[in-house]
Biopython code that builds the backbone (N, CA, C, O; Angstrom):
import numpy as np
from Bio.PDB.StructureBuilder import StructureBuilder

atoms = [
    (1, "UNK", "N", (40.844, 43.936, 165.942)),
    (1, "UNK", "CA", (41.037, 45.221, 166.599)),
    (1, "UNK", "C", (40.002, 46.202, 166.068)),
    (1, "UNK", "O", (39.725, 46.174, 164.869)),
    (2, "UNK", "N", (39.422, 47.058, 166.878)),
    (2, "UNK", "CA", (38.495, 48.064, 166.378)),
    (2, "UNK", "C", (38.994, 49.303, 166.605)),
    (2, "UNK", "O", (39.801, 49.395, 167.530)),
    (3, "UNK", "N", (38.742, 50.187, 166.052)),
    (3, "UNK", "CA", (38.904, 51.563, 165.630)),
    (3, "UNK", "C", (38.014, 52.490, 166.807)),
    (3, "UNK", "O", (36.900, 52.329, 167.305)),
    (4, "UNK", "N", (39.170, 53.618, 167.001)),
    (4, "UNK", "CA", (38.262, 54.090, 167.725)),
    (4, "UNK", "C", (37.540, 54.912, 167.379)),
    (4, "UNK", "O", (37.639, 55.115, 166.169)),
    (5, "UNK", "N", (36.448, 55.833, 168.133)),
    (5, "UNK", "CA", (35.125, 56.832, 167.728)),
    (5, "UNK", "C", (35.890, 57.781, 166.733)),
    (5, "UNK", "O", (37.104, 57.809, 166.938)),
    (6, "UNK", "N", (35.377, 58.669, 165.562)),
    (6, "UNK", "CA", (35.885, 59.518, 164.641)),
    (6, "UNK", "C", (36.280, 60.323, 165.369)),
    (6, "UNK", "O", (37.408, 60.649, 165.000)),
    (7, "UNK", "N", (35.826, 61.121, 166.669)),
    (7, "UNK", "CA", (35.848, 62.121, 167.289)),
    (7, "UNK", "C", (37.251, 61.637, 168.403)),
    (7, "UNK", "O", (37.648, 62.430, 169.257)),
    (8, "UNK", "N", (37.635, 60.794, 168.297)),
    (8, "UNK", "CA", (38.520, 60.579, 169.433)),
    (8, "UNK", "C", (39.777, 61.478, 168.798)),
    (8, "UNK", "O", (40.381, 62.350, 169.422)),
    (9, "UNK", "N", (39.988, 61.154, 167.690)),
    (9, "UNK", "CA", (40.964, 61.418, 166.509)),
    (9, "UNK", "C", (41.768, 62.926, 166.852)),
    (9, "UNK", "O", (42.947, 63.265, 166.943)),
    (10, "UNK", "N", (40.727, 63.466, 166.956)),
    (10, "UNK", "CA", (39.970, 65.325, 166.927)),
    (10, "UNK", "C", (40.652, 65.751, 168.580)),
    (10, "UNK", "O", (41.635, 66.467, 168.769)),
    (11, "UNK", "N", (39.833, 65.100, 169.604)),
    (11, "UNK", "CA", (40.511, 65.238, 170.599)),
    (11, "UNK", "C", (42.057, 64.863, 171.205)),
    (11, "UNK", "O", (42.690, 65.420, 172.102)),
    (12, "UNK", "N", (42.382, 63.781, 170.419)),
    (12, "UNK", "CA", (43.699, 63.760, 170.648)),
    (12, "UNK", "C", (44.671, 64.998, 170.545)),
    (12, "UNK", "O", (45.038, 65.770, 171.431)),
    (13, "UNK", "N", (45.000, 64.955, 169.113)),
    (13, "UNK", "CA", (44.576, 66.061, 168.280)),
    (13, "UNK", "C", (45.044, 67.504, 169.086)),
    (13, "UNK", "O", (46.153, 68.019, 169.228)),
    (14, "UNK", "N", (43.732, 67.897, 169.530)),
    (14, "UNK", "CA", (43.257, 68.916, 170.422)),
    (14, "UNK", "C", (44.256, 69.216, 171.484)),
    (14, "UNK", "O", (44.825, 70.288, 171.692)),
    (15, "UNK", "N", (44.424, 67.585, 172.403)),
    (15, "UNK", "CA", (45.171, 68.047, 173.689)),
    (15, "UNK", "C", (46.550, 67.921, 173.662)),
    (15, "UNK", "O", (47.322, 68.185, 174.584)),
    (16, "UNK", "N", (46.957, 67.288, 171.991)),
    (16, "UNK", "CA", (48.289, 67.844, 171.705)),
    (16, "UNK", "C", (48.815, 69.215, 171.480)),
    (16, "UNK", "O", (49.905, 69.700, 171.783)),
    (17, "UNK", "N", (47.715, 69.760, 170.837)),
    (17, "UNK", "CA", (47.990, 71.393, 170.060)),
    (17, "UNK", "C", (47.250, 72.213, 171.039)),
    (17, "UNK", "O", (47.111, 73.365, 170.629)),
    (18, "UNK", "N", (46.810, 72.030, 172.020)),
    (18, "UNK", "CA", (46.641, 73.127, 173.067)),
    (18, "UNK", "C", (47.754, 72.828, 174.095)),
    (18, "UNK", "O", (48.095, 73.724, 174.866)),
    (19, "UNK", "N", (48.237, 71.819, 174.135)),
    (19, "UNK", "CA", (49.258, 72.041, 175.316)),
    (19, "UNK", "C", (51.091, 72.696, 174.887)),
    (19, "UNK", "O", (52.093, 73.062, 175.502)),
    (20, "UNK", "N", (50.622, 72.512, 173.423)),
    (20, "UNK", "CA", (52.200, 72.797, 173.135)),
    (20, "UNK", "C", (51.974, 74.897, 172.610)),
    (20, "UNK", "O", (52.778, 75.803, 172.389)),
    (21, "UNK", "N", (50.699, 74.809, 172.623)),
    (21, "UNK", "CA", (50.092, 76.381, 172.671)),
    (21, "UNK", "C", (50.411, 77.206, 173.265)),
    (21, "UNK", "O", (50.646, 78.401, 173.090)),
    (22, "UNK", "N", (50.435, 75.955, 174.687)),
    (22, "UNK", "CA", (50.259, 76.504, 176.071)),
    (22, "UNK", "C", (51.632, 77.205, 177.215)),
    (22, "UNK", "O", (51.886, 77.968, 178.147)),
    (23, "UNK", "N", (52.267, 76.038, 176.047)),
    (23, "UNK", "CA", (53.998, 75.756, 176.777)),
    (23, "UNK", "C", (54.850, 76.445, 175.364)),
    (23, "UNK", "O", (56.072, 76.397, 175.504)),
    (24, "UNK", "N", (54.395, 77.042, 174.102)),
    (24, "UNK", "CA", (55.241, 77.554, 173.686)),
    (24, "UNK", "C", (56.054, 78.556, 173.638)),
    (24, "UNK", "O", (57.062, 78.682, 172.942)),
    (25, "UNK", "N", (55.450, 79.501, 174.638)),
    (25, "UNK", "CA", (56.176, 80.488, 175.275)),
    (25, "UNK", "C", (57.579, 80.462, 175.743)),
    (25, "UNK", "O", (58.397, 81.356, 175.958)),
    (26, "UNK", "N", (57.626, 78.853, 175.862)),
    (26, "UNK", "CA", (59.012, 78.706, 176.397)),
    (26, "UNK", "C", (59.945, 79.009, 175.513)),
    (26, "UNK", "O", (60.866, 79.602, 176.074)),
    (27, "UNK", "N", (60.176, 78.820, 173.992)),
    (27, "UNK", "CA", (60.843, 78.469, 173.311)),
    (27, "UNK", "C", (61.689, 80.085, 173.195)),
    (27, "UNK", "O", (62.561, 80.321, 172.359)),
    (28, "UNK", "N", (61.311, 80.838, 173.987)),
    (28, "UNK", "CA", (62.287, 81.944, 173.677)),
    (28, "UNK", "C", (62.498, 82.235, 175.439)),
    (28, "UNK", "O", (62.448, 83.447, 175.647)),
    (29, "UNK", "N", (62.709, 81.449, 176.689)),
    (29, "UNK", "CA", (63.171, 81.409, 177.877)),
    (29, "UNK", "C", (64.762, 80.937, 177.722)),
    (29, "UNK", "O", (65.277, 80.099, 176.981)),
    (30, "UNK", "N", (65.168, 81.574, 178.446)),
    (30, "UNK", "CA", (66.992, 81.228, 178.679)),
    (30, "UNK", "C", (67.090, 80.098, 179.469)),
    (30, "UNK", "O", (66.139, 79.993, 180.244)),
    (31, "UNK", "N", (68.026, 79.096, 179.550)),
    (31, "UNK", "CA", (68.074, 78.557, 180.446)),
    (31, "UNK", "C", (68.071, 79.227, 182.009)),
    (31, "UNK", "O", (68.661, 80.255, 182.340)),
    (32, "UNK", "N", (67.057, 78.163, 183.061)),
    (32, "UNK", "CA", (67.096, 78.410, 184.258)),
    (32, "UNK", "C", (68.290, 78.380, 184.988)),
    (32, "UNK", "O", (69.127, 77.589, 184.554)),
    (33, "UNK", "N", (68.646, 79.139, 186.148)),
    (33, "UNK", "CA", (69.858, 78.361, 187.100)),
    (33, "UNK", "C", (69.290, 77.858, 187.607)),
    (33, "UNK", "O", (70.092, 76.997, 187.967)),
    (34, "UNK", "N", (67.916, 77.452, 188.278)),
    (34, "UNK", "CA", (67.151, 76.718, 189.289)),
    (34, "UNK", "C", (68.083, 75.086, 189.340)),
    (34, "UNK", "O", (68.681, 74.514, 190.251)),
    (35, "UNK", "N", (67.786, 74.678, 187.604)),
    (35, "UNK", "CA", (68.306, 73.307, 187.353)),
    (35, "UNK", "C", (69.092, 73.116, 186.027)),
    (35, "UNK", "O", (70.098, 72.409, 186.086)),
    (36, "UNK", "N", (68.795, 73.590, 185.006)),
    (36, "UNK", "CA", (69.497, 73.800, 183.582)),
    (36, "UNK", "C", (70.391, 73.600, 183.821)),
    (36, "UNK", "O", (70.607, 72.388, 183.811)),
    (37, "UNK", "N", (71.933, 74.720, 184.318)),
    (37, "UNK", "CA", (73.121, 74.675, 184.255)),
    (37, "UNK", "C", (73.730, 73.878, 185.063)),
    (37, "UNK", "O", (74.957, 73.862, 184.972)),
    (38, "UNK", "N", (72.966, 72.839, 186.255)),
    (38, "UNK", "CA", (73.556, 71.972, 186.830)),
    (38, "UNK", "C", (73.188, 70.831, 185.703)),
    (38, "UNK", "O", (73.987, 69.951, 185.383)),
    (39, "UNK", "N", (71.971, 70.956, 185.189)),
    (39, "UNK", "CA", (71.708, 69.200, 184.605)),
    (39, "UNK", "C", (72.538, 69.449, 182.413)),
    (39, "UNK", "O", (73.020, 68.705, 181.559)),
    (40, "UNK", "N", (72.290, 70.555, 182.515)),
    (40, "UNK", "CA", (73.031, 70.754, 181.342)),
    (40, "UNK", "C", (74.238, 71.682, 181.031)),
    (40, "UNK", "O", (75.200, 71.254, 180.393)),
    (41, "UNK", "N", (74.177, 72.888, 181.464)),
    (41, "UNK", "CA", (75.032, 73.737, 180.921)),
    (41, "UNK", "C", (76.776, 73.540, 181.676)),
    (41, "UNK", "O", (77.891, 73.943, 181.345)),
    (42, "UNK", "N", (76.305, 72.813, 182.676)),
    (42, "UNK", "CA", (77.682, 72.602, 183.562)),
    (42, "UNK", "C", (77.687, 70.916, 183.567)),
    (42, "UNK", "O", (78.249, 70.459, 184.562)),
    (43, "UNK", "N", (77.382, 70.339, 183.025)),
    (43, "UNK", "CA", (77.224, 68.851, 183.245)),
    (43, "UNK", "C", (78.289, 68.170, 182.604)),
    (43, "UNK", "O", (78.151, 68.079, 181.384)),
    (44, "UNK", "N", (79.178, 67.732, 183.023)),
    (44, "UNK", "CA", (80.339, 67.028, 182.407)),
    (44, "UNK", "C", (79.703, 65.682, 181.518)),
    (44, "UNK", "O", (80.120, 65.468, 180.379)),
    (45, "UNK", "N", (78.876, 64.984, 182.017)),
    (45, "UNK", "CA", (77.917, 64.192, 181.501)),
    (45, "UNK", "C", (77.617, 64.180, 180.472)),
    (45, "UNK", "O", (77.999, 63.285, 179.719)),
    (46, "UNK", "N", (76.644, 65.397, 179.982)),
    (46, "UNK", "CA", (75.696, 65.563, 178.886)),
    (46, "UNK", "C", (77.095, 66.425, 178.260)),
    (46, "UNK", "O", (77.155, 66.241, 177.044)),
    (47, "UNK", "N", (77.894, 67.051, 178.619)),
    (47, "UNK", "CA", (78.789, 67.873, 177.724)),
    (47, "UNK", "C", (79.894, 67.110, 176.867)),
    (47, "UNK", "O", (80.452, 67.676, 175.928)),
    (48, "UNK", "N", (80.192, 65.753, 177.248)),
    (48, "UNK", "CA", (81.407, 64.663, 177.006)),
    (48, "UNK", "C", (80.758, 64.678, 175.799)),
    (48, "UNK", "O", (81.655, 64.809, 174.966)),
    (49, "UNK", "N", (79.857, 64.627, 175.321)),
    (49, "UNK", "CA", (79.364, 64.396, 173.988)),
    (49, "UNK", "C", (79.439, 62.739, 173.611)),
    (49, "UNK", "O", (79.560, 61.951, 174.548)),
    (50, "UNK", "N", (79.365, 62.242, 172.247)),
    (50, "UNK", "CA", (79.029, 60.855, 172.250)),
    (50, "UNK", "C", (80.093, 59.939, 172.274)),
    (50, "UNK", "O", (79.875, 58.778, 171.928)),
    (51, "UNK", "N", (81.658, 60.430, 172.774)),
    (51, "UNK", "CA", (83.005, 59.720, 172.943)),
    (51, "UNK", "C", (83.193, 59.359, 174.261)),
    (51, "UNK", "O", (84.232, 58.730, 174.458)),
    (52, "UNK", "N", (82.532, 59.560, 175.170)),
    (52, "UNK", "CA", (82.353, 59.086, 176.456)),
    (52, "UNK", "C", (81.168, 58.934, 177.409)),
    (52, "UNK", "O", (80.473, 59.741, 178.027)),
    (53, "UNK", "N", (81.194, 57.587, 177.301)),
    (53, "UNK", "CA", (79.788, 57.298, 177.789)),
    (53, "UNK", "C", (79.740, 56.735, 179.505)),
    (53, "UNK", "O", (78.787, 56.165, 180.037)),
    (54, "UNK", "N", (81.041, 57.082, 180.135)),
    (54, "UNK", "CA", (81.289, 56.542, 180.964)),
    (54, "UNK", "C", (80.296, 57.013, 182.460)),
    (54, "UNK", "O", (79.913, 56.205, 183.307)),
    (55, "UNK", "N", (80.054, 58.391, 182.476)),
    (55, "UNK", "CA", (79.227, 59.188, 183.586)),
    (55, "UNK", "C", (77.963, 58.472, 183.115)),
    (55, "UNK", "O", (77.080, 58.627, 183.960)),
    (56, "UNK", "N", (77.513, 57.670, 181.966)),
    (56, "UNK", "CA", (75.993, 58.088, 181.977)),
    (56, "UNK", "C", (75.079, 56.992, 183.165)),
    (56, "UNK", "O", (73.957, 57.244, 183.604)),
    (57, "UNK", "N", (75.798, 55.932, 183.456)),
    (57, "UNK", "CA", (74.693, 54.968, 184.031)),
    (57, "UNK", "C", (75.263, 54.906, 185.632)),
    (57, "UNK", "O", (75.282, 53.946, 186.402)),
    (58, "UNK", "N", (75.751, 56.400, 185.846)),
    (58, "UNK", "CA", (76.134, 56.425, 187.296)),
    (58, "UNK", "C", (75.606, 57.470, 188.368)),
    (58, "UNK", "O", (76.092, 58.511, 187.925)),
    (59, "UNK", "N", (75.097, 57.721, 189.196)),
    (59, "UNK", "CA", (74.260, 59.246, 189.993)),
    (59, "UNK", "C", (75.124, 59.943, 190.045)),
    (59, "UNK", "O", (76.112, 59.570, 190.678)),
    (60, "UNK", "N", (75.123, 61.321, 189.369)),
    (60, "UNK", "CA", (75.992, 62.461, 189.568)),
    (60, "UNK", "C", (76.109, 63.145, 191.580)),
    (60, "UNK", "O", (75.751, 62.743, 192.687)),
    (61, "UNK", "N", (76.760, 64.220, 191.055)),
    (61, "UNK", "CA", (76.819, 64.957, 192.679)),
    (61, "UNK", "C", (75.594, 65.336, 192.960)),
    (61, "UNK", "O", (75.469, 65.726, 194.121)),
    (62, "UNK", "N", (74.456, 65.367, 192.186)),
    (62, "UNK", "CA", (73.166, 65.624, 192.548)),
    (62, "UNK", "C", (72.560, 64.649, 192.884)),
    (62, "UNK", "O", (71.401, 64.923, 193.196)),
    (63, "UNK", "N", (72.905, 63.255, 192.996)),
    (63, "UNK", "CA", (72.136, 62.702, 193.570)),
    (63, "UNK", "C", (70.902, 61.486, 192.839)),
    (63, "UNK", "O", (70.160, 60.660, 193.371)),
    (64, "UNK", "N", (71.173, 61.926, 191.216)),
    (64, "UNK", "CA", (70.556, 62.023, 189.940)),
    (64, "UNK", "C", (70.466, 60.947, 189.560)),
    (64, "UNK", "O", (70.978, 60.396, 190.534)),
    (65, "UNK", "N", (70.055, 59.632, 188.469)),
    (65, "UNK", "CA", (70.305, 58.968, 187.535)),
    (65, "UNK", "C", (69.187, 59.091, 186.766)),
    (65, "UNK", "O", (68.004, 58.854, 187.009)),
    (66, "UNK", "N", (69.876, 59.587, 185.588)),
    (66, "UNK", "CA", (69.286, 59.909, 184.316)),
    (66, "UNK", "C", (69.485, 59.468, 182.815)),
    (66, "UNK", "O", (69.314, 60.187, 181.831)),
    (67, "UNK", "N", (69.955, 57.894, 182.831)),
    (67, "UNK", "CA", (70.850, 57.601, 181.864)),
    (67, "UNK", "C", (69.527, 58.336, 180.680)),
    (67, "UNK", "O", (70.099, 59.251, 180.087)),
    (68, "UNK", "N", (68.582, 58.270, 180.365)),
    (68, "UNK", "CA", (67.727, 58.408, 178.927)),
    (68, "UNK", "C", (67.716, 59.764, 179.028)),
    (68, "UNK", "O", (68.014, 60.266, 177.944)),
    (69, "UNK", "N", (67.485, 60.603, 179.917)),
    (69, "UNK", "CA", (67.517, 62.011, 179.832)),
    (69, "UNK", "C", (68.623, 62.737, 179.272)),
    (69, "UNK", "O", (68.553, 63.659, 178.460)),
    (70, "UNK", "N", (69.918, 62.100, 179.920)),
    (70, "UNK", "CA", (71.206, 62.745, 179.229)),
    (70, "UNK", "C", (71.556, 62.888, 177.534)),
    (70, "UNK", "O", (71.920, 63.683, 176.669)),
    (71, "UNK", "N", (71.038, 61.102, 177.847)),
    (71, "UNK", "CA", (71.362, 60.604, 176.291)),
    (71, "UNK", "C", (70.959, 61.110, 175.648)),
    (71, "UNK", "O", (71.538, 61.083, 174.562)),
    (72, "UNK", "N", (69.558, 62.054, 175.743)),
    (72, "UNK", "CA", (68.423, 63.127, 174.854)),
    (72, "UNK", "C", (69.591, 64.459, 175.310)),
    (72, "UNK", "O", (70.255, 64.622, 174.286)),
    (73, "UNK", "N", (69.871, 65.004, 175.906)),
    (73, "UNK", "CA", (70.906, 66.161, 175.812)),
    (73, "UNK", "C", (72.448, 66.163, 175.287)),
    (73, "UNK", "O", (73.191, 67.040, 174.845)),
    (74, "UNK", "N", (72.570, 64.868, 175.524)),
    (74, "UNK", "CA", (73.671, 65.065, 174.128)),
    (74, "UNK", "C", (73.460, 65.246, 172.727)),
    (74, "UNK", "O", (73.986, 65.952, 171.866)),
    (75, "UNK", "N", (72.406, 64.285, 172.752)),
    (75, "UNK", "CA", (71.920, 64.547, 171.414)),
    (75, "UNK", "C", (71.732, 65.776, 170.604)),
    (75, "UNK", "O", (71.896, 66.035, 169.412)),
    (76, "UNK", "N", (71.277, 66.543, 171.783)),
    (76, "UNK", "CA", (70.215, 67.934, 171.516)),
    (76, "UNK", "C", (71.612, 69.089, 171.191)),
    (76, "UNK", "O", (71.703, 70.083, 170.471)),
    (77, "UNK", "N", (72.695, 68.303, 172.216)),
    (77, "UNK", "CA", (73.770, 69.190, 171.914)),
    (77, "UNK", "C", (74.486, 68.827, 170.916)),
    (77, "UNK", "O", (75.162, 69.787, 170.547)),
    (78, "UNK", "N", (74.653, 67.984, 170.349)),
    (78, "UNK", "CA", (75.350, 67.667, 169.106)),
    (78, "UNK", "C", (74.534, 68.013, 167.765)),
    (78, "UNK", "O", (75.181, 68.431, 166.804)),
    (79, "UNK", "N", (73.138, 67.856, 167.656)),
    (79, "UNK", "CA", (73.087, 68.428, 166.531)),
    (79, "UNK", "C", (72.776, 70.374, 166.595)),
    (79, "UNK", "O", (73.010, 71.090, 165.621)),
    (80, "UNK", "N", (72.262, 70.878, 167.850)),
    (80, "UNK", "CA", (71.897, 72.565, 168.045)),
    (80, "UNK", "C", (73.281, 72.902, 168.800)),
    (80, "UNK", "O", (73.712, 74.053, 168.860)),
    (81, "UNK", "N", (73.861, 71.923, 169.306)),
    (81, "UNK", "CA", (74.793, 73.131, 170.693)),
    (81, "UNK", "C", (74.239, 73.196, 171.856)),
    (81, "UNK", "O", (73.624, 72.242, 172.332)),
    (82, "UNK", "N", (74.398, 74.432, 172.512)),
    (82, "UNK", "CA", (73.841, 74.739, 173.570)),
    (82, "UNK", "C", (72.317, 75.989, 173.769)),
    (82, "UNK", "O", (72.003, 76.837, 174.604)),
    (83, "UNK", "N", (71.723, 75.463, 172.485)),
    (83, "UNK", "CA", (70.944, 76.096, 172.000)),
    (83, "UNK", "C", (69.690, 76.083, 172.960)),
    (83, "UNK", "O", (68.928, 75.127, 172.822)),
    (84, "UNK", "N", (69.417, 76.932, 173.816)),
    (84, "UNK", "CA", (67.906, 76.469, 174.655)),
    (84, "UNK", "C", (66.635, 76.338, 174.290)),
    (84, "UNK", "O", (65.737, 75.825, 174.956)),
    (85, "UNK", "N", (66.543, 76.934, 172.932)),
    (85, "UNK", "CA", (65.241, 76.827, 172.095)),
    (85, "UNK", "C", (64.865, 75.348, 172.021)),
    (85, "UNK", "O", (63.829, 74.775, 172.358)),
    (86, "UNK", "N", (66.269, 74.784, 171.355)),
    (86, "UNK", "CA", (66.062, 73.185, 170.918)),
    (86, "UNK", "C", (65.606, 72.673, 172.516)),
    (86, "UNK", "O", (64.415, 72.449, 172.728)),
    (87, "UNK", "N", (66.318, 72.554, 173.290)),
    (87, "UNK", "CA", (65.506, 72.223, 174.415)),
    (87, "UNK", "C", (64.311, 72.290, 174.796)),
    (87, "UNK", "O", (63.600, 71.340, 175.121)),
    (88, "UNK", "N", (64.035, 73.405, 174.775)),
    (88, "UNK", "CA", (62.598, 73.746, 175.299)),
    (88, "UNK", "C", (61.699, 73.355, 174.472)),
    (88, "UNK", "O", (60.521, 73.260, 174.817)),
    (89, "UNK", "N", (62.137, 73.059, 173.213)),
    (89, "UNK", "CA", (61.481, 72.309, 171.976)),
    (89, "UNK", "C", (61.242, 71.203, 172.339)),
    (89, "UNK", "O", (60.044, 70.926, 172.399)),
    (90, "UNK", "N", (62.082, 70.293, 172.665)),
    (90, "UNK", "CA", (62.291, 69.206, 172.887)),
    (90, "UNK", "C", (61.425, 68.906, 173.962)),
    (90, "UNK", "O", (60.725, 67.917, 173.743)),
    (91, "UNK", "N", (61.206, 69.604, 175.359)),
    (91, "UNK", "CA", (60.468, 69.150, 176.399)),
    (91, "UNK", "C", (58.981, 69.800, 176.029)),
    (91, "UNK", "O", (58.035, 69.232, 176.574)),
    (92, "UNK", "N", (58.706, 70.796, 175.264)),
    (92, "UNK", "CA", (57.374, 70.868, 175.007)),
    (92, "UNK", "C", (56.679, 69.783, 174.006)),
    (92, "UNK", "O", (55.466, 69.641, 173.848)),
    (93, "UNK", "N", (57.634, 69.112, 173.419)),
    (93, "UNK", "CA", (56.969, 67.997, 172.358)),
    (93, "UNK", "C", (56.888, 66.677, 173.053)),
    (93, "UNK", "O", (56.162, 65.738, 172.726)),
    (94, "UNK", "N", (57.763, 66.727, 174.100)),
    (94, "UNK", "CA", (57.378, 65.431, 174.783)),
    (94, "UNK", "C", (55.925, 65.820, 175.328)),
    (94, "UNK", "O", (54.917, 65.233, 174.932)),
    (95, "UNK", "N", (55.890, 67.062, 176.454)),
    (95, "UNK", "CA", (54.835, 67.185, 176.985)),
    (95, "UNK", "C", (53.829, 67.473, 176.074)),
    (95, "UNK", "O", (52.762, 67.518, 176.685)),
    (96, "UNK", "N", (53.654, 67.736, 174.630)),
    (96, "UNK", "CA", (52.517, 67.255, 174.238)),
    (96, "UNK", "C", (51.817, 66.192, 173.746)),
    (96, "UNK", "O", (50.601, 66.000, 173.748)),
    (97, "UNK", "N", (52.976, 65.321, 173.196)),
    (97, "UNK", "CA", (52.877, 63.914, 173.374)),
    (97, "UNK", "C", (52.326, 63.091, 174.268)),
    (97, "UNK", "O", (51.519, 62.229, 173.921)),
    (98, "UNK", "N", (52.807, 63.316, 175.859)),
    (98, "UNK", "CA", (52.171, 62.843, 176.763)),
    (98, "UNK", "C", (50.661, 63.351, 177.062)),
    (98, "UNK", "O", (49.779, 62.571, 177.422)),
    (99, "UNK", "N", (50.493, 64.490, 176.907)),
    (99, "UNK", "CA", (48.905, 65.268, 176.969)),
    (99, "UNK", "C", (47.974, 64.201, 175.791)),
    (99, "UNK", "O", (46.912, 63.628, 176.034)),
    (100, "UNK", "N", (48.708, 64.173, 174.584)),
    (100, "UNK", "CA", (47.893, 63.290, 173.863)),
    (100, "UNK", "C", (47.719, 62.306, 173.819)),
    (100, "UNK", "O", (46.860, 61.853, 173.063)),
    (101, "UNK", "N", (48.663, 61.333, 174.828)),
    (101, "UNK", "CA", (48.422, 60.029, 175.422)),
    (101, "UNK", "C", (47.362, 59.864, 176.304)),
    (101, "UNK", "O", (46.683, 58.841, 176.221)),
    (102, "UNK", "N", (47.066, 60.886, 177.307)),
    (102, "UNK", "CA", (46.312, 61.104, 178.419)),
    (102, "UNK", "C", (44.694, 61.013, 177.525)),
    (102, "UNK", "O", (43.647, 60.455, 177.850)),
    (103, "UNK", "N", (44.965, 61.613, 176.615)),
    (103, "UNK", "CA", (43.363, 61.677, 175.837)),
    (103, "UNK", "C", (43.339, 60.333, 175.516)),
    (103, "UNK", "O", (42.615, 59.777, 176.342)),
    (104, "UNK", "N", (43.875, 59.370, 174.544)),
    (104, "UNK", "CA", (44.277, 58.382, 173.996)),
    (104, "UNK", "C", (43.474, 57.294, 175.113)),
    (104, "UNK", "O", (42.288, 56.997, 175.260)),
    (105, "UNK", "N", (44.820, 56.843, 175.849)),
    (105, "UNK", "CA", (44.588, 55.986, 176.624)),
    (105, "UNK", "C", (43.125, 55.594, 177.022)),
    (105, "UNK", "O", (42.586, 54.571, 176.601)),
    (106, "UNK", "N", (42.423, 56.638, 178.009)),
    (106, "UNK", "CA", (41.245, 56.121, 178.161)),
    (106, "UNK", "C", (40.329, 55.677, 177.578)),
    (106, "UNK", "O", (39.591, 54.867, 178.139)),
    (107, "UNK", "N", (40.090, 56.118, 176.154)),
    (107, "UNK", "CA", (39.187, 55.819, 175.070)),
    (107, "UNK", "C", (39.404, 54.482, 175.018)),
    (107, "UNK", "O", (38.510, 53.636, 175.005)),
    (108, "UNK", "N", (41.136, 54.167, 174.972)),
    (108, "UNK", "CA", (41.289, 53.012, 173.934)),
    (108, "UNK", "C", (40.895, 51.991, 175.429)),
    (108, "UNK", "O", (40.357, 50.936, 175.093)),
    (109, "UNK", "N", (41.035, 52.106, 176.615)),
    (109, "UNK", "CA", (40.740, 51.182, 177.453)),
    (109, "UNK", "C", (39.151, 50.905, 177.929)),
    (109, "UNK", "O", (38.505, 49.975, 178.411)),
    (110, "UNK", "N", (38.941, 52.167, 177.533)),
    (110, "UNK", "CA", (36.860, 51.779, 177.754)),
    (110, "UNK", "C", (36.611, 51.557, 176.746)),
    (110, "UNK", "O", (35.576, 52.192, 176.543)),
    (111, "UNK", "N", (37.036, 50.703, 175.315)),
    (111, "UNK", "CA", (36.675, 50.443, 174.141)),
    (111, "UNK", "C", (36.445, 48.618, 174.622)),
    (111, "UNK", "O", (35.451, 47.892, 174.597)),
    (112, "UNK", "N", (38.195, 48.325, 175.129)),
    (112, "UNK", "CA", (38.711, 47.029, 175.525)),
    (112, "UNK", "C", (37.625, 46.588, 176.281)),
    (112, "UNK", "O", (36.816, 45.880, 175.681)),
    (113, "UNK", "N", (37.436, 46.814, 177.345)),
    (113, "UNK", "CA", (36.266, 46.483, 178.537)),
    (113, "UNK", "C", (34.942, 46.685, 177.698)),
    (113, "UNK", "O", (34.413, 45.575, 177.635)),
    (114, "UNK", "N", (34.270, 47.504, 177.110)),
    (114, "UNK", "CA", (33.274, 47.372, 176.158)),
    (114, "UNK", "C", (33.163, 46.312, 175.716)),
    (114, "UNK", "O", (32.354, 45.453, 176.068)),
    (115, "UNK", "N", (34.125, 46.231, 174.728)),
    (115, "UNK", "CA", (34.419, 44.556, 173.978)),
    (115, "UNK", "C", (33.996, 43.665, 174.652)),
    (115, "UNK", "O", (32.961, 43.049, 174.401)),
    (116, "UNK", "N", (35.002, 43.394, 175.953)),
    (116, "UNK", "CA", (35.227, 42.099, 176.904)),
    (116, "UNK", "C", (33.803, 42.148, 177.420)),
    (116, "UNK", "O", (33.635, 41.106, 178.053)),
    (117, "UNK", "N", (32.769, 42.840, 177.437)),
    (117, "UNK", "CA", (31.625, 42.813, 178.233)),
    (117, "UNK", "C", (30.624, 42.777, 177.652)),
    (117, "UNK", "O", (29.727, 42.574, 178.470)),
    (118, "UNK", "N", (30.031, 42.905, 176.125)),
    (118, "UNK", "CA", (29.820, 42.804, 175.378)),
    (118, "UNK", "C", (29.790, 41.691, 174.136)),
    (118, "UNK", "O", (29.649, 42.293, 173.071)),
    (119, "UNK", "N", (29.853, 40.659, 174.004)),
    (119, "UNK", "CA", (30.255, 40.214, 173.469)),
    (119, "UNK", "C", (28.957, 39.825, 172.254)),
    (119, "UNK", "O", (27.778, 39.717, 172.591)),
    (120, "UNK", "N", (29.392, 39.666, 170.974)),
    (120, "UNK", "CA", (28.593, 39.391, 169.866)),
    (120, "UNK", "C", (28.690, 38.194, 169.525)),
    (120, "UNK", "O", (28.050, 37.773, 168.561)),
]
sb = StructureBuilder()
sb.init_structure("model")
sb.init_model(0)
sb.init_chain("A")
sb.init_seg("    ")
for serial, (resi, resn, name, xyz) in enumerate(atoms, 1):
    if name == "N":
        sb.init_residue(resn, " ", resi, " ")
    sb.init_atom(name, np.array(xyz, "f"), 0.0, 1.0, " ", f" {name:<3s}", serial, name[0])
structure = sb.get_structure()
């Protein structure tokens, strides 16, 4: 396996901590009614907490199936509550996670094909 460029490191990096820069504003937003209080604040689902797991692998009245999403809002509610910070925490660290995958990925796949085409 080879390593990638020093500079890839840097940019990863980068498009993690500018996107959570970008989106940290959220962390002091209230929950929305748009979707919040249907997918969390009113959700019998995510509110049963971890003694009933029976709603999770079924489509709510919305239409929904979300078994991994919930399972992350119970969570979020059992150790904060109904805390929206932790939330918004929570979805800005995914989304910078994923931003830093987006950098990631391509490097590491024009490295692979380099290799495969290349050969020593």
């Amino acid at each position: 396996m080879t390593s990638l460029p020093k500079y890839t490191s840097s940019i990863i990096l980068a498009f993690g901590a500018l996107t959570f820069l970008l989106f940290s504003k959220t962390l002091h937003f209230e929950f929305l009614y748009w979707d919040d209080h249907v997918q969390i604040v009113r959700n019998p689902i995510v509110l049963s907490g971890f003694s009933d797991f029976s709603g999770l692998f079924s489509i709510n009245e919305n239409m929904r199936f979300m078994p991994v999403t919930w399972i992350l809002c119970k969570s979020l509610i059992a150790i904060f509550g109904l805390d929206h910070a932790a939330f918004h925490l929570a979805n800005i660290s995914l989304h910078a996670f994923n931003s830093a995958m987006l950098a990631y990925i391509p490097q590491g796949l024009s490295n692979q094909f380099a290799l495969g085409c290349n050969p020593r």
